[in-house]
N, C-alpha and C positions, 0 to 999 in steps of 0.2 A: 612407671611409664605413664605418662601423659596421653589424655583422651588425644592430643593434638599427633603424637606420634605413633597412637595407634591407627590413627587414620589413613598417615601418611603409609604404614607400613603394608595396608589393605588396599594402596593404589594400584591402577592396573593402567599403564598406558595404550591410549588406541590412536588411530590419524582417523581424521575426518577429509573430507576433499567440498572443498569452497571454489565456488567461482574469484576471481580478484574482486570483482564489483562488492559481491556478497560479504567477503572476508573483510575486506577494509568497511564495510556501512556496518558490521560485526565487532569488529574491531573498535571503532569511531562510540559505538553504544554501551559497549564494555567501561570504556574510558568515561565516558558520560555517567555512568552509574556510578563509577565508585572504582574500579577492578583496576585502573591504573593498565598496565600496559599486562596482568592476568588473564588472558584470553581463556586460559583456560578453567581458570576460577570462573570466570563468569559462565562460561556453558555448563559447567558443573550445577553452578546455582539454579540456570535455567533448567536443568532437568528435577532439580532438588523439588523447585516450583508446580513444574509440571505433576510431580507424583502427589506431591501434596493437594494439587486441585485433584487429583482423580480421586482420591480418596475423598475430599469431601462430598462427592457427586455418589458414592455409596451409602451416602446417610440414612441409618434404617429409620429414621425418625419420616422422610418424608419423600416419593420419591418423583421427578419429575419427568410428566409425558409432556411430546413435542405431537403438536397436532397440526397440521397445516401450519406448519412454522411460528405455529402459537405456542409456549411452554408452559403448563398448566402443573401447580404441585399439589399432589395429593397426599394429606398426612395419613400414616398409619396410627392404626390404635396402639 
């Protein structure tokens, strides 16, 4: 079995609910990136992205405070 069809086999489908405006300027960005007429590949990615920034913002190397909407990083030893 293929990594590609294990993946498929671990899909779970859900509905989102979009306004029309929001779904086609959605839609419209999808197509601009790359996703072709994919809507849902592309929200997939965008959350793929999303997890992956949250994880870098746990970096125990260093970690940053927000002070008066100033972001200051303090490395650990």
């Amino acid at each position: 079995m293929t990594d590609r069809m294990s993946r498929n086999s671990q899909v779970v489908k859900t509905a989102i609910s979009l306004t029309p405006v929001v779904l086609n300027w959605a839609k419209q960005l999808a197509e601009q990136k790359g996703f072709g007429s994919n809507f849902s590949a592309y929200v997939a990615d965008l959350i793929r992205r999303d997890n992956e920034n949250a994880a870098s913002y746990k970096n125990p190397v260093a970690d940053a405070v927000r002070i008066n909407n100033d972001v200051k990083i303090e490395k650990k030893p």
